[in-house]
C-alpha positions in Angstrom: -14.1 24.2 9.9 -16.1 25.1 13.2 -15.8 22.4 16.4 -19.3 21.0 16.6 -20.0 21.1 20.3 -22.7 19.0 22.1 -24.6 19.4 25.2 -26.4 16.9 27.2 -30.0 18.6 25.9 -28.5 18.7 21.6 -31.1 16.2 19.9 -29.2 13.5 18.7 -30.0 13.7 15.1 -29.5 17.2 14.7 -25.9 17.0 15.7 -25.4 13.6 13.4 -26.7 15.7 10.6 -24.4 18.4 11.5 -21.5 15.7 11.8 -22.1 14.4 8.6 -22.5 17.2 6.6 -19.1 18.5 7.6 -17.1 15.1 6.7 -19.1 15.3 3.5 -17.6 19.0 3.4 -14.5 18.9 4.8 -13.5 14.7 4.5 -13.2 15.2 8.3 -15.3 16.4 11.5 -14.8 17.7 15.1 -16.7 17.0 17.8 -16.8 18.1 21.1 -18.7 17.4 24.3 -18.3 18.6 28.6 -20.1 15.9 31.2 -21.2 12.8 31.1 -24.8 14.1 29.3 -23.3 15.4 26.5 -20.4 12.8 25.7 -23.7 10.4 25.6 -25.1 12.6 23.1 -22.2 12.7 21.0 -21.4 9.1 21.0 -24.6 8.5 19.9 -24.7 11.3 17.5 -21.2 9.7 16.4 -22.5 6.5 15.6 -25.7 7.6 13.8 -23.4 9.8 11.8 -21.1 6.7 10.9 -24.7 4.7 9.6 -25.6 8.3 7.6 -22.3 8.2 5.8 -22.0 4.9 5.0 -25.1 4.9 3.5 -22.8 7.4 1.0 -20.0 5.2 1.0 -17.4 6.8 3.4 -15.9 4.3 6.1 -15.3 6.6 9.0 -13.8 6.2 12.3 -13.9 8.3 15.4 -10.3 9.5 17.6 -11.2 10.4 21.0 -9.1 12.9 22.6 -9.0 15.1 26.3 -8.9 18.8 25.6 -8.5 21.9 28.1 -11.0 24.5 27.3 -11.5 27.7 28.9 -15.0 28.9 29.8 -15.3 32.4 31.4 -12.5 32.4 33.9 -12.5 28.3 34.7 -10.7 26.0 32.1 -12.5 22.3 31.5 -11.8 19.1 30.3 -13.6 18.2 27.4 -13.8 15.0 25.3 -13.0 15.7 21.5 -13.8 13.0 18.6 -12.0 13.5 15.2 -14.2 12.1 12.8 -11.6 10.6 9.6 -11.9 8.1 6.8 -10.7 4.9 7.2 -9.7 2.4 3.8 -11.7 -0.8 3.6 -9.1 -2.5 5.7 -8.8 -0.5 8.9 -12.3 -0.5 8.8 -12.4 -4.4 8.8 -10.4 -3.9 12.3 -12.9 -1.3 14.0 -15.8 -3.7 13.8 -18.9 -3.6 11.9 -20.3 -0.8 10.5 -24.1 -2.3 10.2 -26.4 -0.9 12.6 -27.2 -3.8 15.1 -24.5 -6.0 13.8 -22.7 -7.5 17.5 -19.8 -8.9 17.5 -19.1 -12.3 19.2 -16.8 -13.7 21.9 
């Protein structure tokens, strides 16, 4: 399984599609992004992802991590979500998984 990596330009439903079609693949997905551009994108990939797989039944969450990667002679830090499943009761915790649903305080 191939780190799906995101830059600030990636169209937003191209890499949800790519997101989902590895958890649907692999039962998990990972997602990596450099700059504030392209951790947009994949957040927003990320959540459009979580409405495409729901649709399909899976209850997904999304682990953030720091990771060191090395480009050319430099070495980055990059954000990297781990797209898992999540049973129906950890998934009661992470909030609501309808798009537009808000929670309230």
């Amino acid at each position: 399984m191939d780190v799906i990596k995101v830059s600030g330009s990636s169209r937003t439903s191209a890499v949800a599609g790519a997101i989902a079609g590895v958890f649907r693949e692999f039962k998990r997905a990972e997602v990596q992004a450099i700059g504030a551009g392209a951790v947009n994108q994949a957040v927003k990939a990320l959540i459009l992802a979580r409405s495409y797989l729901a649709e399909d039944g899976y209850k997904v969450v999304f682990i953030p991590h720091f990771t060191d990667v090395q480009i050319g002679e430099k070495v980055r830090t990059a954000i990297k979500f781990v797209v898992i499943a999540c049973d129906a009761a950890d998934a009661e915790a992470v909030g609501p998984q309808e798009e537009g649903a808000a929670e309230t305080a």
